[in-house]
N, C-alpha and C positions, 0 to 999 in steps of 0.2 A: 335782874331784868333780862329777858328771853332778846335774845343777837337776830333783830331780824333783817332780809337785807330786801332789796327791791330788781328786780330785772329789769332792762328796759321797755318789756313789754307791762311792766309795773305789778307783776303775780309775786308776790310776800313770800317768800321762801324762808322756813324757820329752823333755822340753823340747829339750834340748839336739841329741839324735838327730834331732829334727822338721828344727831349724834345719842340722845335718851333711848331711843327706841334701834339703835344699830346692835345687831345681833353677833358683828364679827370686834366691838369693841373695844374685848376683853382682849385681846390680841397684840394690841401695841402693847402690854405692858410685860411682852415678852421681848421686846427690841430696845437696845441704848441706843438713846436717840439726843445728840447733843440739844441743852435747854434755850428754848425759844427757838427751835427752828424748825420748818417745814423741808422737810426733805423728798425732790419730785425727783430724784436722781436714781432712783430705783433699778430703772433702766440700763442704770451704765455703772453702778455699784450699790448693792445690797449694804444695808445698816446693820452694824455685827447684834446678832441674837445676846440676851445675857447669859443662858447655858454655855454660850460658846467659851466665857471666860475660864468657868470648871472643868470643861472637858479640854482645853487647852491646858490647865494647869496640871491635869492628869496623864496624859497623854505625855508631857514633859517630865512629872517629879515622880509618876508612879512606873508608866509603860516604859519609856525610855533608858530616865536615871537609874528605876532600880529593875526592871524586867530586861530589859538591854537585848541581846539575842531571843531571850525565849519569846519574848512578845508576838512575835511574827507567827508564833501560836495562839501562845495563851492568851492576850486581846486580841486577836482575828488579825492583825495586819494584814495577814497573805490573802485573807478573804473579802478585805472593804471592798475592792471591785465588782466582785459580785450580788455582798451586803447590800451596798450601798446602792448600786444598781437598780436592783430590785425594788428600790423606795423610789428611787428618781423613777423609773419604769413606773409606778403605779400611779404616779402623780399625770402621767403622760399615757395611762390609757395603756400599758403594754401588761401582758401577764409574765411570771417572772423567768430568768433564765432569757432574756432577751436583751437584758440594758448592761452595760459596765460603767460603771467610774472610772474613768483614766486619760492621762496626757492631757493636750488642749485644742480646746474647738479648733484650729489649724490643721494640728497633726490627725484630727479624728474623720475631718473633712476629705484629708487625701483617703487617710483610708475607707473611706465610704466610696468618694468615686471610685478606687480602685476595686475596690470589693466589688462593686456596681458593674463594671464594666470584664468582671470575670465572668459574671454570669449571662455579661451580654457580647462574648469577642468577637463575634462578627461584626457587628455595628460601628459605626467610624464618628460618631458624633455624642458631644456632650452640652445640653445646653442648662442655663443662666442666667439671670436675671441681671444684668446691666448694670442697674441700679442698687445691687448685692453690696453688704456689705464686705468689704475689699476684700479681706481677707480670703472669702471666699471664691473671687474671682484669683486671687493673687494663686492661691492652691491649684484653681481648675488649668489655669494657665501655664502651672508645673508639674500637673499631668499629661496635659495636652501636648507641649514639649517634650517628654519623654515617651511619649508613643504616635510613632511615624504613620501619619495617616488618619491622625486622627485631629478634629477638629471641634472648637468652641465657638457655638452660637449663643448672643445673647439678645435676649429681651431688651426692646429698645434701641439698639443695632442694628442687629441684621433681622428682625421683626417686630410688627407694633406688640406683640403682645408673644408668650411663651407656645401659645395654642398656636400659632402661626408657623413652630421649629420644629414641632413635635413630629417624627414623620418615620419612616419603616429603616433611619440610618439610624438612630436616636441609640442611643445606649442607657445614658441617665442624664432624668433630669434635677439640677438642685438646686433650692427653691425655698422663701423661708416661708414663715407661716405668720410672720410679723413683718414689717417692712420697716428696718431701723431707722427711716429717715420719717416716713411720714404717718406710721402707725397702721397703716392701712393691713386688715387679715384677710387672709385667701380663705379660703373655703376646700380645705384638708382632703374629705372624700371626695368632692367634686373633681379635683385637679386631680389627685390622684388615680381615679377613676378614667379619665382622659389619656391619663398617661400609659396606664399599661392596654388601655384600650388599641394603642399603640405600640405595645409591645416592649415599651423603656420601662427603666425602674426608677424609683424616684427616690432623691435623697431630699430629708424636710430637717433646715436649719429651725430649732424650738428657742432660739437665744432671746427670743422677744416676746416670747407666749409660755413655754412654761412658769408653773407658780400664778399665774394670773388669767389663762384664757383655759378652759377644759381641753385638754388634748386626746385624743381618741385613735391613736396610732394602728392597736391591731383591729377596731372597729373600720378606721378608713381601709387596710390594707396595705399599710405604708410597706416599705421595702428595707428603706435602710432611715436613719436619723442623727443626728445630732444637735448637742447646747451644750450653753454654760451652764455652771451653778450659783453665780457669783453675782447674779442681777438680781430676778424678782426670787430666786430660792436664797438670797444672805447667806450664803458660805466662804464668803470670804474673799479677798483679792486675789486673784490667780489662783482661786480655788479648781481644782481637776474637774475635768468638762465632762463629758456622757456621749456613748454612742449604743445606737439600738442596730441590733438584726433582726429581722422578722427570723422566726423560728422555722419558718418551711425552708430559708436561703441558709442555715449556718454550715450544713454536711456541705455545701458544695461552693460555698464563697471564699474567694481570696483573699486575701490584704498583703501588702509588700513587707511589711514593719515585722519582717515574721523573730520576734523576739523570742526569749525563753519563758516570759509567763505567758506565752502563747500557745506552746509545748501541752501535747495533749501528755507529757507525763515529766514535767518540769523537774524534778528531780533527778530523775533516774539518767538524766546529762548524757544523753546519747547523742551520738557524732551527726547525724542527719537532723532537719527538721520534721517533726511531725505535729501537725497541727490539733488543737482539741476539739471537739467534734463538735461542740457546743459554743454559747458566746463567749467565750473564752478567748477564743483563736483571732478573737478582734484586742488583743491585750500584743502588747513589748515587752517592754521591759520594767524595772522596779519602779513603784510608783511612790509618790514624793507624801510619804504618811503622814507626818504631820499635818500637811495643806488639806488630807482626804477625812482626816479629826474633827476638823471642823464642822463637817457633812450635817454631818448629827444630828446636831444644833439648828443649823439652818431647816434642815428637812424636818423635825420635830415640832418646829416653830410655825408651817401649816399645815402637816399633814393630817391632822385627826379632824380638818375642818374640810366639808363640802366644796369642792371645787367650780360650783353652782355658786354657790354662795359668795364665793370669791367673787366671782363674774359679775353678780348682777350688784354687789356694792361698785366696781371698776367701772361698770357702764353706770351707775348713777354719780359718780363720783365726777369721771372725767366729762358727761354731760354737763354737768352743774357749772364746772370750770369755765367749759367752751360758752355757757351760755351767759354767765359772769362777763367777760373778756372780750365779747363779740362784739360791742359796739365801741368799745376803746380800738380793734384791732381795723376794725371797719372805719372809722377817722382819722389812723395816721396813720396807714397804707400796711397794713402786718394782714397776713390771710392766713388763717386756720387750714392747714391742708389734710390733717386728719379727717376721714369723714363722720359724719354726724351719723350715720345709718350706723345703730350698735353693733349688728352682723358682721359689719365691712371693717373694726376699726378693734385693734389690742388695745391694750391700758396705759397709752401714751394720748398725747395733746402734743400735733408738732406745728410750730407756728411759722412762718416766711415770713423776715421782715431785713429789710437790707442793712441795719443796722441790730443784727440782732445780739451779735458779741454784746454787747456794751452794755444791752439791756439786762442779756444775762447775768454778767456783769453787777449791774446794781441793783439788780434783783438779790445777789448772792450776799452786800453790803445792806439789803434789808433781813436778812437771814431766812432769805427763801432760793433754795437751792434745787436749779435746774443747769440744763449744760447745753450746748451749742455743737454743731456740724457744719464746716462750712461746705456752701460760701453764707449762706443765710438762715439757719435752719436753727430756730432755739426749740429744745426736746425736753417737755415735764414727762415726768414716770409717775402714776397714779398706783401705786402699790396698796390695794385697798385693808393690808392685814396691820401695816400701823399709820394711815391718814386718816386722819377723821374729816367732818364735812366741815368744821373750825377750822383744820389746817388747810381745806381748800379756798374757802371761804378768805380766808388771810391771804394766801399766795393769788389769788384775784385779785383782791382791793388793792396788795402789793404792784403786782404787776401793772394793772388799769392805773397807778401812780405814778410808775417812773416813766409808762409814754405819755400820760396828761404833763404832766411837770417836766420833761425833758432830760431829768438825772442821767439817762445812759451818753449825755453827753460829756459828761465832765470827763477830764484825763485821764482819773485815775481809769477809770471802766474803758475809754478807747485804747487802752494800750496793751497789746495779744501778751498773753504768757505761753508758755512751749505747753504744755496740759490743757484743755479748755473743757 
């Protein structure tokens, strides 16, 4: 019998048909996906690929145990950053020789602003979004400190909006393209466009949008960039993150980190630093191979699929949810802050609700798995390459359950663990 479910505006939505007729399908059965559960956690870790388990065993019994030193040739080691690079770059709209694999969105952030602010050293100002995922303000704020005279403005602060800071002191602005709390997308070439209309450069955190929103980096004009791989690209926990140079900035940009895979001739161990002329010179030191093994897998997992395609399953996917959900959220005081307009909104559903721990909580005890930011903020990840409109369809009914019936009150679910 065909799963059909009702909205409250009472339009038959057929679950089933959605899922028959879905063209990126085939897809989940590229992902281990523990049985009977819906996983909307995408966002805050990626579901390991099944390739990943072979080229993890390889990488361990073939490159390591028996190639040991030569490896660092003979499988590419010394090359994955740039390999690898190149795939994540294509995913994100860069042509190649622009992107590397390395370190972690932290360490890649400094070095973005600092890069940023070589090619702008007159300029006394860095601004930021407020509302930034910490890390990134925690960075800018360790920049800022370590150069006298110089100063972080942020969105929300010290103005209503980033357009308000922008101004002829500006050096770089950094800024994500996803907004980890409430899902909300900027509009890439528009901001950017603005920004160096002004004369700044602009660093674009991708940690929320690649793998799931089309990214168009040298189409917008972007300057500099960074993400993880380890969300909507499934590469793994603390998989090695990504930064981009635009190609016109590498002869002349900076970075502090100046390591020896940086070294425009890394070998040849010469007593001074000298940078590679290319993206290169956004590189340190050795990077952690086995974690960048993983890549592979992950990247393989969507890359030979339309980035189109992605998108407009995301925006029907997380539509469906929001539209599911809306009138449970609308009776016991929970508001959907992601917005409805698909333009405005990455492939999350962030919901306000003052008790939202708990809910998540026993949403997690129905084996539907979303995660929480406090103070009130429960976050589903709509990763359209292994959900189907079944597993939303479920994680709805689940959800619209535990605030009808009350579950997120019990004990078990009110009581915080150190991980949420």
């Amino acid at each position: 019998m065909t799963p059909v479910i009702t909205n409250a505006a009472g339009v038959a939505l057929d679950i089933a048909r959605r899922d028959e007729s879905d063209p990126l399908a085939r897809l989940k059965q590229r992902f281990h996906l523990p049985a009977d559960m819906v996983y909307l956690a995408g966002n805050s870790l990626g579901p390991t690929p099944v390739a990943a388990f072979a080229d993890m065993e390889a990488a361990m019994r073939r490159e390591w145990a028996e190639g040991l030193v030569r490896s660092w040739n003979d499988a590419g080691w010394f090359t994955l950053a740039e390999s690898l690079g190149d795939r994540v770059g294509a995913l994100a709209g860069a042509a190649a020789g622009q992107t590397m694999v390395c370190d972690s969105v932290s360490v890649n952030v400094y070095k973005a602003l600092q890069a940023g602010r070589s090619l702008r050293p007159k300029r006394t100002t860095i601004v930021a979004e407020g509302g930034s995922f910490p890390t990134d303000l925690y960075v800018a704020e360790g920049v800022v400190a370590g150069a006298p005279g110089m100063e972080l403005l942020l969105e929300g602060v010290d103005g209503a909006r980033i357009e308000d800071l922008v101004d002829e002191r500006t050096a770089v602005v950094l800024v994500n393209h996803v907004d980890y709390r409430t899902g909300e997308l900027r509009d890439m070439a528009a901001m950017t466009r603005f920004i160096h209309d002004r004369g700044a450069l602009v660093v674009w955190d991708l940690c929320h949008s690649i793998g799931v929103v089309p990214v168009e980096l040298d189409r917008a004009g972007a300057d500099l960039a960074v993400g993880c791989t380890y969300k909507y690209l499934n590469c793994g926990p603390g998989a090695p993150a990504f930064i981009y140079a635009a190609a016109r900035h590498q002869a002349t940009l900076r970075q502090p980190l100046s390591g020896w895979w940086g070294h425009a001739a890394p070998f040849a161990f010469e007593r001074g630093y000298r940078p590679d002329n290319g993206a290169r010179r956004l590189l340190c030191g050795t990077q952690p191979i086995l974690s960048m093994r993983t890549l592979d897998a992950g990247l393989a997992a969507i890359e030979d699929v339309d980035m189109h395609a992605l998108r407009a399953k995301s925006i029907a996917i997380t539509d469906l949810f929001m539209t599911l959900v809306e009138d449970a959220c609308r009776t016991h005081g929970a508001t959907i802050v992601t917005p409805r307009d698909p333009a405005r909104r990455g492939s999350q559903v962030s919901i306000a609700f003052e008790h939202g721990y708990p809910v998540v909580q026993a949403l997690m005890a129905r084996g539907v798995v979303g995660d929480f930011r406090a103070p009130d903020m429960m976050r589903f990840g709509f990763s359209p390459a292994y959900l189907s409109y079944a597993d939303v369809h479920r994680a709805a009914s689940a959800f619209n359950a535990v605030l009808e019936g009350g579950d997120w009150r019990d004990a078990r679910f009110t009581a915080r663990r150190a991980v949420t």
